[in-house]
DRENPA-3360 file (N, C-alpha, C; in nm, 2 decimals, always signed):
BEGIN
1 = XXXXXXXX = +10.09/+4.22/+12.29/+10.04/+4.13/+12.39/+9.94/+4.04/+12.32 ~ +9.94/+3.93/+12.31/+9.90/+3.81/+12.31/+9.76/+3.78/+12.37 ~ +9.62/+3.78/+12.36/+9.53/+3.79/+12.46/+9.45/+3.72/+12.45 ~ +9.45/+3.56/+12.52/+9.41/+3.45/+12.55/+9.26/+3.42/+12.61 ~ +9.19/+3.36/+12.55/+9.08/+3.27/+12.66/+9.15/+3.09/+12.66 ~ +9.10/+3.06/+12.78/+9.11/+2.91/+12.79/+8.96/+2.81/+12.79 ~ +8.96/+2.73/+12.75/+8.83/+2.69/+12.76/+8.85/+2.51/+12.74 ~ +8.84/+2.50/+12.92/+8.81/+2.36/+12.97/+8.70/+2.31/+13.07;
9 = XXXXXXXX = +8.68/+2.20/+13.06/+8.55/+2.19/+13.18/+8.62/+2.13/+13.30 ~ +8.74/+2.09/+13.30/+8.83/+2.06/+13.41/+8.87/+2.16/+13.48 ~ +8.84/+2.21/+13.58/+8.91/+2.34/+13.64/+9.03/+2.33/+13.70 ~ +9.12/+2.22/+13.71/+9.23/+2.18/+13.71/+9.35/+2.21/+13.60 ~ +9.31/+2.17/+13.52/+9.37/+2.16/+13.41/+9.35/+2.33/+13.37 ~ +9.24/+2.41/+13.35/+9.26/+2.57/+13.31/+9.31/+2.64/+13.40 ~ +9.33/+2.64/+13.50/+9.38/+2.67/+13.64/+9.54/+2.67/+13.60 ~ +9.57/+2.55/+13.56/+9.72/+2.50/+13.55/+9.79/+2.60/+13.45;
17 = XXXXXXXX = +9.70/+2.57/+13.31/+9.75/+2.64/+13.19/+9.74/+2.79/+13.25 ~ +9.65/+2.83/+13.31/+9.58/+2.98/+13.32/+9.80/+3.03/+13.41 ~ +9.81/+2.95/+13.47/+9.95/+2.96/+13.54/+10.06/+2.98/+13.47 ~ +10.06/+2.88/+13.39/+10.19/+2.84/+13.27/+10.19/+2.96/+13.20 ~ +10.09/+2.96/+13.08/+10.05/+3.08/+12.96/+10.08/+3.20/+13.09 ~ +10.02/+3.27/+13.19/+10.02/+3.39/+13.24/+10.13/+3.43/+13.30 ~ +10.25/+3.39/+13.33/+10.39/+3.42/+13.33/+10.43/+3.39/+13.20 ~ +10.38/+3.36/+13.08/+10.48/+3.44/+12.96/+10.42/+3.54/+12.93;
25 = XXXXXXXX = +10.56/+3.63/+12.93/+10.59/+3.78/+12.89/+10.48/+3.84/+12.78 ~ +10.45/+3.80/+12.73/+10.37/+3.83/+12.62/+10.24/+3.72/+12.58 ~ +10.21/+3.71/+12.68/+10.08/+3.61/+12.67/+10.02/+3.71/+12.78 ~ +9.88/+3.73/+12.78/+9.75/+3.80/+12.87/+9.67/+3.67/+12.89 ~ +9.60/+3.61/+13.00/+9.50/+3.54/+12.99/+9.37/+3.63/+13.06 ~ +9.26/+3.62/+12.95/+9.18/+3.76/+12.97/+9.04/+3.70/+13.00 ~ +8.98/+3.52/+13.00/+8.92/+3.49/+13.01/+8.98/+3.35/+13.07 ~ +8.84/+3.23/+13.14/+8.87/+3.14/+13.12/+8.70/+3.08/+13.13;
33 = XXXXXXXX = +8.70/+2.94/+13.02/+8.54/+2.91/+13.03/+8.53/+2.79/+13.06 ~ +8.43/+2.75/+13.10/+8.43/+2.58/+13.14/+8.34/+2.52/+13.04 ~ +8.27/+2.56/+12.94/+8.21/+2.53/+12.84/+8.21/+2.57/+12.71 ~ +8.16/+2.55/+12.63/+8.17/+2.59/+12.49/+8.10/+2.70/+12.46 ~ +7.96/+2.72/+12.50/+7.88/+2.84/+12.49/+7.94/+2.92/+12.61 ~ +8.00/+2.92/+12.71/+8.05/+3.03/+12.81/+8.19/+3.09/+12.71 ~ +8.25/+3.00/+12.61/+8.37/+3.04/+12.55/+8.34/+3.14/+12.42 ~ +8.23/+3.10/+12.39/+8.16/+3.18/+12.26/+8.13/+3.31/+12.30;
41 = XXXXXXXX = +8.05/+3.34/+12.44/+8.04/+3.41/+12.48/+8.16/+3.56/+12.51 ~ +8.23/+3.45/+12.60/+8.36/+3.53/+12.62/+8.44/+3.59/+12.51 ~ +8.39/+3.52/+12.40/+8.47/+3.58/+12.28/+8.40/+3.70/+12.25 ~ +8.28/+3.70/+12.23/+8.23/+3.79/+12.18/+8.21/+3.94/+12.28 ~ +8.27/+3.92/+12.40/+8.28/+4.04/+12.48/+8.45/+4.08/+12.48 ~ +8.51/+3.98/+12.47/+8.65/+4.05/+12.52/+8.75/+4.07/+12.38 ~ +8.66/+3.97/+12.28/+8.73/+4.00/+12.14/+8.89/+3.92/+12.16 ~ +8.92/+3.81/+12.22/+9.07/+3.77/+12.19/+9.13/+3.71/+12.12;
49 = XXXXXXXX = +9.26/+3.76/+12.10/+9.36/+3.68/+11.98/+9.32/+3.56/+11.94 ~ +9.29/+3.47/+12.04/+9.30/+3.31/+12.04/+9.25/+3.27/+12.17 ~ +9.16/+3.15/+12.13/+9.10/+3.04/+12.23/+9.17/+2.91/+12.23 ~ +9.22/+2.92/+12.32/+9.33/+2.69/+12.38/+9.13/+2.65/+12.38 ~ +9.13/+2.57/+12.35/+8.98/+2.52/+12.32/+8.99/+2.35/+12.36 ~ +8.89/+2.30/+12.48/+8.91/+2.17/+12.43/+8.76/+2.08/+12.37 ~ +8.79/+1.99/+12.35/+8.66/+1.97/+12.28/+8.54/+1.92/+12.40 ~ +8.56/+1.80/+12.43/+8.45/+1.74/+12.51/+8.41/+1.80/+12.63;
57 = XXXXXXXX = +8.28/+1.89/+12.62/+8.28/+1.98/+12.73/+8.10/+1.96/+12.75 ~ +8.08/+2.00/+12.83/+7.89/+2.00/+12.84/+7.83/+2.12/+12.80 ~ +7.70/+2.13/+12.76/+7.63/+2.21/+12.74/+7.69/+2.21/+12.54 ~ +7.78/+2.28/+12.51/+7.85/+2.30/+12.38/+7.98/+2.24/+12.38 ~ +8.02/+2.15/+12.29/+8.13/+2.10/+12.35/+8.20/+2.19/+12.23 ~ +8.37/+2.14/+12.21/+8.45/+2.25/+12.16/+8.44/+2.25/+12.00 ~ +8.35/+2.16/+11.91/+8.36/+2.14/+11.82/+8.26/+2.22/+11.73 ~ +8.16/+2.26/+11.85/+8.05/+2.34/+11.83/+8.06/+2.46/+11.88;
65 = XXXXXXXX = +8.15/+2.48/+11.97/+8.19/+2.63/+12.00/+8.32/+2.66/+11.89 ~ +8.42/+2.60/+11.84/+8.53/+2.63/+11.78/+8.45/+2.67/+11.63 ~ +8.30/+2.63/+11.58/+8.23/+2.68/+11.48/+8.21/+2.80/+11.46 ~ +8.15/+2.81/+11.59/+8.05/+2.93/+11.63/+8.13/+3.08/+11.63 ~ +8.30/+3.03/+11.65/+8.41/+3.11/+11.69/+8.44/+3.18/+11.55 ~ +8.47/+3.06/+11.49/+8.50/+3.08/+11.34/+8.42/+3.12/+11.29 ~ +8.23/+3.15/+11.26/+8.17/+3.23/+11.19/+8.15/+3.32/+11.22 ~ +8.18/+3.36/+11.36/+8.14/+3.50/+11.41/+8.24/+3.57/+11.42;
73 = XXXXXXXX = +8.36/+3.52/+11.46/+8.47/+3.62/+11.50/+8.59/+3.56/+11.41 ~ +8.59/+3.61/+11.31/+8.71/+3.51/+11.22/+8.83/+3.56/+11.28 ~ +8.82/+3.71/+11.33/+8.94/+3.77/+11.37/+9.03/+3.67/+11.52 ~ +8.97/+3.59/+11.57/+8.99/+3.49/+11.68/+9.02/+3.39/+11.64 ~ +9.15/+3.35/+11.66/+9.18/+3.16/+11.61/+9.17/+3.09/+11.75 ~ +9.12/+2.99/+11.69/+9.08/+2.87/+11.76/+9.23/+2.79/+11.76 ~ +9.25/+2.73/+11.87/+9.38/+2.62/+11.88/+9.34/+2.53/+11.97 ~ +9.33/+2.43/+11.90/+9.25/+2.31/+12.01/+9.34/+2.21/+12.11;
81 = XXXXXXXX = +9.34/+2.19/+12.24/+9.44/+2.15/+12.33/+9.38/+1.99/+12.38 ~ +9.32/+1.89/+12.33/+9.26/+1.81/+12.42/+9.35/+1.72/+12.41 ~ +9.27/+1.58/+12.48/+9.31/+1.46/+12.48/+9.33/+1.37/+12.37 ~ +9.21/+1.41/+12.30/+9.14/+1.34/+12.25/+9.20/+1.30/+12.07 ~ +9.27/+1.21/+12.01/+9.31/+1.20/+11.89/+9.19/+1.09/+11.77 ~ +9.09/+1.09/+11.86/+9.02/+1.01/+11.75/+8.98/+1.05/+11.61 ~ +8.98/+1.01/+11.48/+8.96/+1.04/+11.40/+8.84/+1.12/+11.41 ~ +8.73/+1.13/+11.46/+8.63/+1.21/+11.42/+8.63/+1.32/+11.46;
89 = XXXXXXXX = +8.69/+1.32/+11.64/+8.72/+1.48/+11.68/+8.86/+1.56/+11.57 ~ +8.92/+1.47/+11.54/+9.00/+1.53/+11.46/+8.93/+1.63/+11.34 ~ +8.90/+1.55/+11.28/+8.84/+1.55/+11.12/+8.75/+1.72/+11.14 ~ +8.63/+1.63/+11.26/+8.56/+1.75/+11.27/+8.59/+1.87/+11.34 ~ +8.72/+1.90/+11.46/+8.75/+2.01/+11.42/+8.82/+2.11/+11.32 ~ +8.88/+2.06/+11.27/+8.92/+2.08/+11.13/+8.80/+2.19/+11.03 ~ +8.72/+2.07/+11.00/+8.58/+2.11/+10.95/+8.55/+2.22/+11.05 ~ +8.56/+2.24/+11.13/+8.48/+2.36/+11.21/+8.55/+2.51/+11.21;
97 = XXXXXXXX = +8.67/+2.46/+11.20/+8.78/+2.57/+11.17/+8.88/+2.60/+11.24 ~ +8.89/+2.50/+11.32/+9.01/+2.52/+11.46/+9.12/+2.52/+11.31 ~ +9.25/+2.64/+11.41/+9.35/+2.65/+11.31/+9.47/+2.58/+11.33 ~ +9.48/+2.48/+11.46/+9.57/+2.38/+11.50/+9.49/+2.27/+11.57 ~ +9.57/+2.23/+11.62/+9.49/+2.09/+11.68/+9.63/+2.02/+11.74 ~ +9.65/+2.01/+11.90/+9.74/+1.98/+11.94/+9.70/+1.90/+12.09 ~ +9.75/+1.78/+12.13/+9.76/+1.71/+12.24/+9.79/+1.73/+12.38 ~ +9.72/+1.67/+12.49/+9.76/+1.78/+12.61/+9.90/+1.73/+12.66;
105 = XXXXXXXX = +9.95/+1.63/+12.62/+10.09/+1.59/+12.67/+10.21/+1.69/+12.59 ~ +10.17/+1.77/+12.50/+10.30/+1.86/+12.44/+10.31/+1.89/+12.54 ~ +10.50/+1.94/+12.52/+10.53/+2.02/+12.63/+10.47/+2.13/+12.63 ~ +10.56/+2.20/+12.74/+10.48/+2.32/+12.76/+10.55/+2.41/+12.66 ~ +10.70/+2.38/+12.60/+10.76/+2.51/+12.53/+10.70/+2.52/+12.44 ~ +10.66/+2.39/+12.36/+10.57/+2.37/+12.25/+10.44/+2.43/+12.21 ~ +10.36/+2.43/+12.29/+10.21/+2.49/+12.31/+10.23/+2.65/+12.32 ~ +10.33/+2.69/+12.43/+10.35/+2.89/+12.40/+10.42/+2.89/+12.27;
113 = XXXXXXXX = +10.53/+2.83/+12.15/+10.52/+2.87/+12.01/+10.42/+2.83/+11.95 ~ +10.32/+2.70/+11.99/+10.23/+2.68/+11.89/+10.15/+2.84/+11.90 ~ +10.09/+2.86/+12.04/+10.01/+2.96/+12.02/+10.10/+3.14/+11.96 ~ +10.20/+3.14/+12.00/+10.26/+3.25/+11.92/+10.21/+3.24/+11.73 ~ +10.25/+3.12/+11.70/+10.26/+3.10/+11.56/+10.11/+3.07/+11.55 ~ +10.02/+3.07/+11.55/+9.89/+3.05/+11.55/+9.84/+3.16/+11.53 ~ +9.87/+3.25/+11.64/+9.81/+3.38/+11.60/+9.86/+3.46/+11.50 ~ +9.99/+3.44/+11.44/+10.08/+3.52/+11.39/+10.04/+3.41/+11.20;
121 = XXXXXXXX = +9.97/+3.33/+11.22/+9.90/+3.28/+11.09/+9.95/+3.14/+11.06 ~ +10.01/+3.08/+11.12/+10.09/+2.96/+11.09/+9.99/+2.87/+11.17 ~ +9.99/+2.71/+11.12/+9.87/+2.60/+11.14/+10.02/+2.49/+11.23 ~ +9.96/+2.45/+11.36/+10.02/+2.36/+11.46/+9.90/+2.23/+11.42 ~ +9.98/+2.14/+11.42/+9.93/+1.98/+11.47/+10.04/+1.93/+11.50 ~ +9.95/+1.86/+11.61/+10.04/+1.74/+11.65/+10.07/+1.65/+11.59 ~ +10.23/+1.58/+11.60/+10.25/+1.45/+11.48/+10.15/+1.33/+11.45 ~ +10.12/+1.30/+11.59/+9.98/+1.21/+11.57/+9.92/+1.23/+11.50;
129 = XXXXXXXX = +9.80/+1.34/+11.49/+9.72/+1.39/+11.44/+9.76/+1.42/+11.31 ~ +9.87/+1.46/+11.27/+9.92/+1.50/+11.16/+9.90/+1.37/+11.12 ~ +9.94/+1.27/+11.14/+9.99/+1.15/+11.02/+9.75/+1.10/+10.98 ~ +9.72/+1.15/+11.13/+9.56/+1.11/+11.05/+9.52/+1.19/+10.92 ~ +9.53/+1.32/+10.96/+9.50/+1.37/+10.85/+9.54/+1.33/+10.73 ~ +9.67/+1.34/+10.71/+9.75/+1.28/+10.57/+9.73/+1.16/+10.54 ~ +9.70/+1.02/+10.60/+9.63/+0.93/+10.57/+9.45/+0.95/+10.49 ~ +9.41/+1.04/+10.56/+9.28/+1.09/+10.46/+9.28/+1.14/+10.40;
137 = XXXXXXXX = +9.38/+1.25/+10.42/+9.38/+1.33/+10.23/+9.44/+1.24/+10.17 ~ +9.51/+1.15/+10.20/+9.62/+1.10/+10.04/+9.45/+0.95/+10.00 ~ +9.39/+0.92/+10.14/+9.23/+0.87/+10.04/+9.13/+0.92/+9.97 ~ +9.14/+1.06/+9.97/+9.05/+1.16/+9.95/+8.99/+1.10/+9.77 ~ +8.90/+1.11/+9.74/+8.85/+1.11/+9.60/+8.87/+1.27/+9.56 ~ +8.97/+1.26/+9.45/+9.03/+1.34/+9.42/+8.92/+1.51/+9.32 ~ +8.79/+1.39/+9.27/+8.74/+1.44/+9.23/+8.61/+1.55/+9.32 ~ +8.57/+1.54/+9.43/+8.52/+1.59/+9.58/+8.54/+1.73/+9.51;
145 = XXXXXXXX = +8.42/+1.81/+9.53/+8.39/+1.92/+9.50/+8.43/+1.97/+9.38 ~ +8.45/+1.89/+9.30/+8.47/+1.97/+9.18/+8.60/+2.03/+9.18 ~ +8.74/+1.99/+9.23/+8.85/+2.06/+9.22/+8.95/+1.95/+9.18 ~ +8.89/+1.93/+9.08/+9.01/+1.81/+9.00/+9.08/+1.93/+8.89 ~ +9.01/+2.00/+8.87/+9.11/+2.10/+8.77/+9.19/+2.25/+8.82 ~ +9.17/+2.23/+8.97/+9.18/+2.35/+9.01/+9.34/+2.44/+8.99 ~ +9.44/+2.32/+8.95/+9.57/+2.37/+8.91/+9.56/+2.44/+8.82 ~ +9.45/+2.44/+8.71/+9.51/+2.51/+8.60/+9.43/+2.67/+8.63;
153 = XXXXXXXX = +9.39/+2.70/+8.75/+9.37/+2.85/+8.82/+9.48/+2.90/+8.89 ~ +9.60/+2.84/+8.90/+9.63/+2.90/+8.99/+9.82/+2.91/+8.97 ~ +9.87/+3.07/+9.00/+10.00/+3.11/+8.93/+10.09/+3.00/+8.93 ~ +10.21/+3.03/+8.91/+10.36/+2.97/+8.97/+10.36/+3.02/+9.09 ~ +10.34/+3.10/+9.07/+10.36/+3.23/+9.24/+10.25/+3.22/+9.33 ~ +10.12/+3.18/+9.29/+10.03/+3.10/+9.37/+10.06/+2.99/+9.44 ~ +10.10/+2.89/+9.37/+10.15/+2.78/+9.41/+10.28/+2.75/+9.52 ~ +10.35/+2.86/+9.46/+10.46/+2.89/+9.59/+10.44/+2.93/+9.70;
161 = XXXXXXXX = +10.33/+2.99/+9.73/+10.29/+3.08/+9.84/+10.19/+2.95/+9.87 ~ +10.12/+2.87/+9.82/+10.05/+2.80/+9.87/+10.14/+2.69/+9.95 ~ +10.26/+2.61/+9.89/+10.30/+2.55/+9.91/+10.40/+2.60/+10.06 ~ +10.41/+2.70/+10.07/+10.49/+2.76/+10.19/+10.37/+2.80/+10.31 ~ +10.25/+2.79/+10.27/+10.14/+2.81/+10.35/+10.12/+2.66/+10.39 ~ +10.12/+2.55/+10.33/+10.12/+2.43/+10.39/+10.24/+2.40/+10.46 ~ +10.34/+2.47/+10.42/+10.48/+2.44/+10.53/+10.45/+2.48/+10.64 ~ +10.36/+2.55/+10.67/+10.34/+2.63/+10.81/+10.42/+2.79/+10.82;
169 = XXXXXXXX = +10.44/+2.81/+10.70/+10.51/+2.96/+10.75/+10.34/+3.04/+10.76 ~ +10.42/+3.18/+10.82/+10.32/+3.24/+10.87/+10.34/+3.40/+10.70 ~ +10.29/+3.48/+10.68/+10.25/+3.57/+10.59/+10.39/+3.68/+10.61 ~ +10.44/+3.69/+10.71/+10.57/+3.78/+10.72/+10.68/+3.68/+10.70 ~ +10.65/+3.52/+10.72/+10.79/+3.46/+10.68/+10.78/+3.40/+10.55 ~ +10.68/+3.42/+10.49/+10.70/+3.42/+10.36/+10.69/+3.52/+10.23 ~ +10.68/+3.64/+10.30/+10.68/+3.74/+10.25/+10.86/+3.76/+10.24 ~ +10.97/+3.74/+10.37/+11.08/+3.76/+10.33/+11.15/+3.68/+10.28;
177 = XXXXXXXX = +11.08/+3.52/+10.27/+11.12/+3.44/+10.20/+11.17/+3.45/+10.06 ~ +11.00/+3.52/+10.00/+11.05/+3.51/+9.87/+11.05/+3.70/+9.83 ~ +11.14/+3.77/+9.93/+11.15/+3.91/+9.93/+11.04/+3.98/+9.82 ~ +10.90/+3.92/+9.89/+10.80/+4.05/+9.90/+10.75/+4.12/+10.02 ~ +10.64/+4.20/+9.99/+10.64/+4.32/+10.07/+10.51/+4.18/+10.16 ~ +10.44/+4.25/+10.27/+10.39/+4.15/+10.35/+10.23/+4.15/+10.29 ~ +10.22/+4.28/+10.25/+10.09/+4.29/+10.19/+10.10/+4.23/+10.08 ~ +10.15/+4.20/+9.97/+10.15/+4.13/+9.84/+10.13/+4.02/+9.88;
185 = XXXXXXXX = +10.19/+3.97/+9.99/+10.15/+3.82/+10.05/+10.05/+3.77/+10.10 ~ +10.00/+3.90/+10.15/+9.81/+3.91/+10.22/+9.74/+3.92/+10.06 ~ +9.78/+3.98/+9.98/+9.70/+3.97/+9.85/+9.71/+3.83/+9.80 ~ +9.80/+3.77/+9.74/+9.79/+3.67/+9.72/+9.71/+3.54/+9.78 ~ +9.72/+3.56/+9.95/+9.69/+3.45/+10.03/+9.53/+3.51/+9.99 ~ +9.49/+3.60/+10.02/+9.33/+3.58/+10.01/+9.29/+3.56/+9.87 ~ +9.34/+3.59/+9.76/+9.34/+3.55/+9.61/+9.28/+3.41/+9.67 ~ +9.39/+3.33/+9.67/+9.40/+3.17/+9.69/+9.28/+3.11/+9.77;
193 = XXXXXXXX = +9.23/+3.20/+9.87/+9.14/+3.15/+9.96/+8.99/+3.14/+9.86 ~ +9.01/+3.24/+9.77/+8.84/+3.25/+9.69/+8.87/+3.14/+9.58 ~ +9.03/+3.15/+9.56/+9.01/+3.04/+9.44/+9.00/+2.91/+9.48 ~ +9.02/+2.89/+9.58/+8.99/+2.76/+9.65/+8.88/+2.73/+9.72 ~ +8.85/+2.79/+9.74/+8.69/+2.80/+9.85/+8.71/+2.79/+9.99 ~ +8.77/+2.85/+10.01/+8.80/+2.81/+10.17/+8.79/+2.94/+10.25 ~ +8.80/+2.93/+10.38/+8.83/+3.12/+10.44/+8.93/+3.06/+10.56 ~ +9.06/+2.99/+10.54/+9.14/+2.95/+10.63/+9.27/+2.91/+10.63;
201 = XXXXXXXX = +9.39/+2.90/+10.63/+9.52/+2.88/+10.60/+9.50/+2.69/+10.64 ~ +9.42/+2.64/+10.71/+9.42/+2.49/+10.75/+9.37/+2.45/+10.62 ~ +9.24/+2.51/+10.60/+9.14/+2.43/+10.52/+9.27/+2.44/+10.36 ~ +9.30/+2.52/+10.35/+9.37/+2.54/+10.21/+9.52/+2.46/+10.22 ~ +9.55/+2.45/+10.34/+9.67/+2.33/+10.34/+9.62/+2.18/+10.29 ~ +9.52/+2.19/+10.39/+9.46/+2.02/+10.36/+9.40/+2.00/+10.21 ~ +9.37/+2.11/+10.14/+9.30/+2.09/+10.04/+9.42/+2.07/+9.89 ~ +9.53/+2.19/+9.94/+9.66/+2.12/+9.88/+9.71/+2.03/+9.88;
209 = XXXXXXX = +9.73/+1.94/+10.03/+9.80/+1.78/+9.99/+9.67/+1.70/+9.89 ~ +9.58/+1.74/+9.94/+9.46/+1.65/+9.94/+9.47/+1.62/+9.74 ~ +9.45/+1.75/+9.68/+9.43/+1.74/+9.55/+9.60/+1.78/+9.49 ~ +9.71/+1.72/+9.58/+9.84/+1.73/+9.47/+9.88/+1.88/+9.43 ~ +9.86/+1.98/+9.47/+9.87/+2.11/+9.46/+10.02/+2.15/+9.45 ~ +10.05/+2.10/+9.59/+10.17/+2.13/+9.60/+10.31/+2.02/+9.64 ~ +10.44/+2.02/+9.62/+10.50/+1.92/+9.57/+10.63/+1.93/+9.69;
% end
């Protein structure tokens, strides 16, 4: 079971989803918050799979709770549901550590696999959003933290697994991908996270198109 917070300041709109998500079979909805610090909160008492997060909220809005989510409860992925596609809310959820980022007009079949695959380790964006991002990594100054050489760290077999981690597979579909065991694939993927500096399957996709990593 699947065990959900929602967190909107619209009580319309979480109401609605709280409806949708809670008739699928394997979705729980175990919380719902109207703000960002009521969502932080709720995390930290009920411990769930994943937060539908949106951003523009009062008191904390979701860019500053989807932070707070990510340093304290890494075991909780953040999946962000708004309106909103402006480059900055983008950018900076990203930065904060939301592990998708998706629009409130997806359908609805879309949003229950985003959130299956979300929790199960695979990274959802929307095409919008997707094409922003990729327009800033492909401007990125390649030289940015000191990872202009970072290819020459990292295996053939690194790079495969990296490059199937920016496909969006999740650690069991690419464990039978390239018939290994699922833990060799958990070894490897956290390998990759130290050699890269990251603690996220997003941050390490973006940082692969970003610096040419993967092909």
């Amino acid at each position: 079971m699947i065990r959900l917070i929602l967190c909107d300041d619209q009580e319309i709109v979480s109401e609605g989803m709280k409806l949708i998500l809670g008739s699928v079979s394997d979705f729980s909805v175990v919380g719902v918050a109207r703000d960002g610090a009521e969502a932080v909160a709720l995390v930290a008492k009920l411990q769930p799979d994943l937060v539908l997060m949106d951003l523009r909220m009062p008191i904390l809005n979701g860019i500053q709770a989807t932070r707070q989510i990510h340093e304290q409860f890494p075991n909780t992925r953040v999946l962000v549901l708004t309106t909103y596609d402006d480059d900055e809310w983008v950018f900076d959820a990203i930065r904060a550590g939301a592990a998708g980022y998706l629009l409130k007009d997806t359908p609805r079949e879309h949003i229950i696999a985003a959130i299956r695959g979300t929790v199960a380790g695979a990274t959802h964006v929307d095409p919008k959003v997707a094409a922003k991002l990729f327009a800033y990594v492909a401007q990125a100054d390649a030289s940015r933290k000191g990872h202009t050489n970072i290819t020459l760290d990292l295996s053939e077999r690194e790079r495969e697994i990296l490059k199937l981690m920016t496909d969006g597979l999740n650690n069991a579909d690419i464990a039978e991908r390239l018939h290994l065991s699922k833990g060799t694939v958990q070894n490897y993927v956290s390998n990759l996270f130290i050699k890269l500096d990251v603690t996220d399957r997003t941050q390490a996709a973006l940082l692969a198109v970003r610096y040419g990593l993967v092909t």
